[in-house]
C-alpha positions in Angstrom: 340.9 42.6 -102.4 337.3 43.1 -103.6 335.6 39.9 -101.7 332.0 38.7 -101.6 330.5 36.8 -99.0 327.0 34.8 -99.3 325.5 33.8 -96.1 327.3 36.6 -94.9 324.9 37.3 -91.5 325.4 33.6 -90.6 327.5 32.7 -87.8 330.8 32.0 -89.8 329.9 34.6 -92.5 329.3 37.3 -90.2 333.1 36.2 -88.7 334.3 36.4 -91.3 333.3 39.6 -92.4 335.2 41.4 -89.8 338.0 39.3 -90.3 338.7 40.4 -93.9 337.7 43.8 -93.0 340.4 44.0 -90.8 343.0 42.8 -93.1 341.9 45.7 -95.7 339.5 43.7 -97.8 336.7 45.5 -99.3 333.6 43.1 -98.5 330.2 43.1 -100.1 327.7 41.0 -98.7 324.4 39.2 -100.2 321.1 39.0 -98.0 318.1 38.2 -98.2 315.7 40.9 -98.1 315.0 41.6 -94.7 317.4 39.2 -93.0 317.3 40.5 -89.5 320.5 38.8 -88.8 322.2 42.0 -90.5 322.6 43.4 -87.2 325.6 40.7 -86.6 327.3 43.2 -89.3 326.7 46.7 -87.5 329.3 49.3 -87.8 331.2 47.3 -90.3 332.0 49.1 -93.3 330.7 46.9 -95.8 328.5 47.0 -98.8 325.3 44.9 -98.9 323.5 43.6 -102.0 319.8 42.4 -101.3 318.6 39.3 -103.4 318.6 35.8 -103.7 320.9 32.7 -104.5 318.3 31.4 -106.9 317.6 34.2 -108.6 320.5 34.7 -111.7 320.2 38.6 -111.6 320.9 39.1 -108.4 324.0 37.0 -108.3 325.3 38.4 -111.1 324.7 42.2 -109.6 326.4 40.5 -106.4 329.8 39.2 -108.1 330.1 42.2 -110.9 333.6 43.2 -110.1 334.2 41.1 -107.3 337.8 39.7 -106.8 337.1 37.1 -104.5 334.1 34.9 -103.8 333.4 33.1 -100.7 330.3 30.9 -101.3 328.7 30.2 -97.8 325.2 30.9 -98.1 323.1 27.4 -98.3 320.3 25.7 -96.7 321.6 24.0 -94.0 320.3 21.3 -91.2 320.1 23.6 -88.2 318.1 26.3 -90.1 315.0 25.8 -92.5 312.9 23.9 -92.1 314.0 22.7 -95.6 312.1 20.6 -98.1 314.1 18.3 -100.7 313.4 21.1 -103.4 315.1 23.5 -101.3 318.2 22.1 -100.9 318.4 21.3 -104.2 317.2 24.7 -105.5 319.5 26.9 -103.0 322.8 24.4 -102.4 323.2 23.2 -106.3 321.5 25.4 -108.3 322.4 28.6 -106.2 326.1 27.6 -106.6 325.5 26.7 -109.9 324.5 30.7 -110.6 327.4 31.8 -108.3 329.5 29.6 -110.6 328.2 31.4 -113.7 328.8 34.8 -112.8 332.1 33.9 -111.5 333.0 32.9 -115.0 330.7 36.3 -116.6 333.4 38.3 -114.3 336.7 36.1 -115.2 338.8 39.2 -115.8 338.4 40.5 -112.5 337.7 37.2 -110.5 340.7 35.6 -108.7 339.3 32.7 -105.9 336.3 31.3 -106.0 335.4 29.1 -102.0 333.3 27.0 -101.6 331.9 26.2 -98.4 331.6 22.5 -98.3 331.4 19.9 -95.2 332.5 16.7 -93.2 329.0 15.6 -93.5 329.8 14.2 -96.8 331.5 11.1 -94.9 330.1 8.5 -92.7 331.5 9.2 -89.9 329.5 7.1 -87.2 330.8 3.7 -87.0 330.2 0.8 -84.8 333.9 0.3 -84.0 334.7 4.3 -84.7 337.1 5.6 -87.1 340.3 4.3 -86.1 342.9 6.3 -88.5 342.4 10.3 -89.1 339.9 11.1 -92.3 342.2 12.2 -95.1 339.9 14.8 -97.6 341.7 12.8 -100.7 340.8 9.2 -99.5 338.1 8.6 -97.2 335.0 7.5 -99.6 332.2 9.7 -99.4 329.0 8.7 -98.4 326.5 11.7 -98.1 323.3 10.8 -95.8 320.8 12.7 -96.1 319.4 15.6 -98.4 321.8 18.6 -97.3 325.5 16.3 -97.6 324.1 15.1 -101.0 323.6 18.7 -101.8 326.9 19.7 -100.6 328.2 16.7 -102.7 326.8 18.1 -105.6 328.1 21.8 -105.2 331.9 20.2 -104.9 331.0 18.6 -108.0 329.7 21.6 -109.9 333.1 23.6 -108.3 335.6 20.7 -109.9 333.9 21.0 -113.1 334.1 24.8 -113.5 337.8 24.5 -112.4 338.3 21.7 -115.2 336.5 23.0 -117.8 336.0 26.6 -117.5 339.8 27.4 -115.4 337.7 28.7 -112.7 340.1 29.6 -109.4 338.3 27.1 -106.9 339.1 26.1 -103.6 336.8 23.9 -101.6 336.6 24.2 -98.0 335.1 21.0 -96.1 334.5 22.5 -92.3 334.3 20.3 -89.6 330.8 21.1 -87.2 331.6 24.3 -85.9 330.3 25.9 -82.6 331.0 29.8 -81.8 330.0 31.7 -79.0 328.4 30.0 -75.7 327.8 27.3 -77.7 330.1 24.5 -76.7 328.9 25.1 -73.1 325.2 24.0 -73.7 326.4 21.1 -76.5 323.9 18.4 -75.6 327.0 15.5 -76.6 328.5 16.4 -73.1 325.0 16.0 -71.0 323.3 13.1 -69.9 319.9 13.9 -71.1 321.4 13.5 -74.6 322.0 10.1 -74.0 319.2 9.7 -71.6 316.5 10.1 -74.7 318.8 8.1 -77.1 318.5 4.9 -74.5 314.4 5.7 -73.6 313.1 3.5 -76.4 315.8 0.6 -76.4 314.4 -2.5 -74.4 317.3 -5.2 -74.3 318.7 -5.4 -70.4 322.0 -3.9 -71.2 320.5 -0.6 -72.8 318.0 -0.7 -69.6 320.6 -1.2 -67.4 322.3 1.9 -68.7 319.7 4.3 -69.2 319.2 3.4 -65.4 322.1 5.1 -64.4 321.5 8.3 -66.3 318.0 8.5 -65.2 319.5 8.1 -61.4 322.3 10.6 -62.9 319.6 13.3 -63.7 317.3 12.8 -60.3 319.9 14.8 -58.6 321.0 17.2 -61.5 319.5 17.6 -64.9 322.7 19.2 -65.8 325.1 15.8 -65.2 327.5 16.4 -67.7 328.6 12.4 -68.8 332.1 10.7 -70.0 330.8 9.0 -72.8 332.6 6.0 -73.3 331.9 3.1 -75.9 331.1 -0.6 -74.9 335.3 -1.2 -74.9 335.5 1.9 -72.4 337.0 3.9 -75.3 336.5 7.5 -74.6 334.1 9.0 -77.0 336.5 11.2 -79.4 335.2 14.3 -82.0 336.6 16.8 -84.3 334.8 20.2 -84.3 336.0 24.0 -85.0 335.5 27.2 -83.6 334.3 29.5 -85.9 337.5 31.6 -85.7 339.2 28.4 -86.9 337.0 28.3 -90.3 338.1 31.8 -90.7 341.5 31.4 -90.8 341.3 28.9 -93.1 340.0 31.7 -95.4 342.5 34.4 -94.3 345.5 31.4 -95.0 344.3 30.9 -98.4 342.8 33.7 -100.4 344.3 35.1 -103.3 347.5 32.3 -103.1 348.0 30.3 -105.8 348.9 27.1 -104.2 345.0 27.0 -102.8 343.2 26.8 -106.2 342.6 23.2 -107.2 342.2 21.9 -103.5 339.7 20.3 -101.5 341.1 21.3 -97.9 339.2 20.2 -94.2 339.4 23.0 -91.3 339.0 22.0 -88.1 340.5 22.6 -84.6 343.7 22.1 -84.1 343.2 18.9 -82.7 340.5 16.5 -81.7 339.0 16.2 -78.7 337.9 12.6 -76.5 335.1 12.7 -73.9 337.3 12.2 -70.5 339.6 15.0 -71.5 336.8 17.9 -72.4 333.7 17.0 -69.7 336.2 17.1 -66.8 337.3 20.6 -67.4 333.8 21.5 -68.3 332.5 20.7 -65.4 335.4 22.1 -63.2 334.4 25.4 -64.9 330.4 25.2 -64.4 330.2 23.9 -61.3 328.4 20.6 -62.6 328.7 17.1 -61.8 329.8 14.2 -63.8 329.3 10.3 -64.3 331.0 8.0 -66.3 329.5 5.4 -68.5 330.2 2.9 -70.9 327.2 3.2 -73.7 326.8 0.2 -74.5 324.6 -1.1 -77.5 325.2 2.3 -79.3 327.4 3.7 -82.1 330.1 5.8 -80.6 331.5 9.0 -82.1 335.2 8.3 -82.6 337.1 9.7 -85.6 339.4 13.0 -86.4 340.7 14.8 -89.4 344.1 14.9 -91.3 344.7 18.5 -91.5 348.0 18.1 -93.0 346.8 19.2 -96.4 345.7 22.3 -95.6 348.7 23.2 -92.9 351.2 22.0 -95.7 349.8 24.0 -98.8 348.0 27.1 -96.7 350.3 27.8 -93.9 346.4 26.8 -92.2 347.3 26.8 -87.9 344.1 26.9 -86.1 344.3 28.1 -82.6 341.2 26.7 -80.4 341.6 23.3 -79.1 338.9 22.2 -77.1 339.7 24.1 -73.7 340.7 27.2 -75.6 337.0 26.9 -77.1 335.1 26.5 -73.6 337.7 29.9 -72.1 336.4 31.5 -75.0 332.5 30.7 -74.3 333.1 31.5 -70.5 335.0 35.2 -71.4 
């Protein structure tokens, strides 16, 4: 299948390049001009179209005789830095010119992804999330200029589907990490917490930024259990990136995806005292563990049954697979 990729040297899109080349897709990639991140895609025999989401020429010339779109490319919060007029002008009106062209090249055209993401839900609550999000019933509640963005693209997508019979499938990943990353997340070290508890003053806060400062005296590396006032392990959702690809591989070109709003994520989710124990086993790092209290705890997980029911979707990296991975 002919198959576009935007955002294609980012760390999923570059992924996913070599994944679809593998399975006999012909890819064609849209860069900036001069992205230097087009290394990530040397000795891949793909096709690469210089221009820019915003501009309506260059995404046409990008999707002329495409069969497949994948829509990653966006200002996101890691990169930038972004004003307000760029997340608008790249995230809603950039997908609002991939849109078009899809529908200028409806003959050949048959999926249209969007990359969406779990930012679009609150997910930080003082007593946690106690029941896994479900994409078709959890409210969303974007905060902040990039989810309300993202928002806005889904909503773009599920009008072109309605009105123009566009093939759409919306992807919302969950935060993913590839490469070393998971073994330098800051969510599993005590300085993360350490800075977080710095400017509280009541003596419960003190009393517990106490014991990480004592905590990193011996080892700025502590890794920490995170726990929340109750002494509920801190618990997360998060993907490896070979996870968001096969959500892509699982889906494209099948009939069943167009119409849905799927999440990807890792298999499973992960808690605190379950990860940061075999972490530190594996680097050689100590541990503490503390009850953080006076702060909202990370504690929710994602339904995948959507996407494993309709896709076939069966991601492979829990969290352990994830850190082997970053250590090989």
């Amino acid at each position: 299948m002919k198959t576009l990729i935007t955002g294609i040297t980012g760390r999923i899109g570059a992924h996913l390049a070599r994944a679809l080349v593998a399975a006999g897709h012909d890819v064609r990639g849209l860069v900036w001009p001069q992205d230097r991140a087009v290394e990530r895609l040397a000795g891949l025999p793909i096709e690469l179209v210089e221009g820019s989401l915003v501009n309506a020429d260059d995404v046409q010339r990008a999707v002329a005789g495409m069969e497949a779109v994948c829509h990653l490319g966006a200002a996101f919060q890691a990169g930038g830095p972004f004003t307000n007029d760029d997340y608008f002008e790249i995230n809603v009106r950039g997908t609002f010119l991939m849109l078009e062209a899809a529908v200028a090249n409806a003959a050949t055209l048959r999926h249209f992804f969007f990359a969406s993401s779990d930012a679009l839900y609150d997910k930080y609550l003082p007593a946690g999330i106690p029941d896994p999000i479900r994409e078709d019933d959890f409210p969303l509640a974007p905060g902040g200029m990039y989810a309300l963005t993202k928002l806005l693209g889904e909503d773009l997508c599920r009008g072109y589907l309605r009105n123009q019979h566009l093939p759409v499938t919306i992807f919302r990943f969950a935060m993913t990490l590839g490469g070393r990353e998971i073994l330098d997340w800051s969510q599993f070290y005590a300085a993360h917490y350490a800075k977080a508890y710095a400017g509280k003053s009541s003596p419960a806060a003190q009393a517990v930024y106490a014991q990480l400062q004592a905590a990193l005296a011996d080892n700025p590396r502590t890794l920490l259990i995170a726990r929340d006032g109750n002494g509920r392990p801190y618990k997360k959702h998060i993907a490896h990136a070979d996870d968001i690809v096969a959500g892509f591989l699982a889906a494209i070109g099948k009939p069943q995806a167009v119409g849905g709003t799927f999440q990807l994520a890792a298999p499973t989710p992960f808690t605190w005292d379950e990860a940061v124990p075999y972490l530190a086993a594996k680097l050689g790092l100590p541990l503490i563990d503390l009850r953080l209290l006076e702060a909202t705890p990370t504690f929710y997980e994602f339904d995948l049954s959507a996407s494993r029911n309709a896709l076939g979707y069966a991601p492979q990296y829990g969290i352990r697979q994830m850190i082997d991975a970053a250590l090989a």
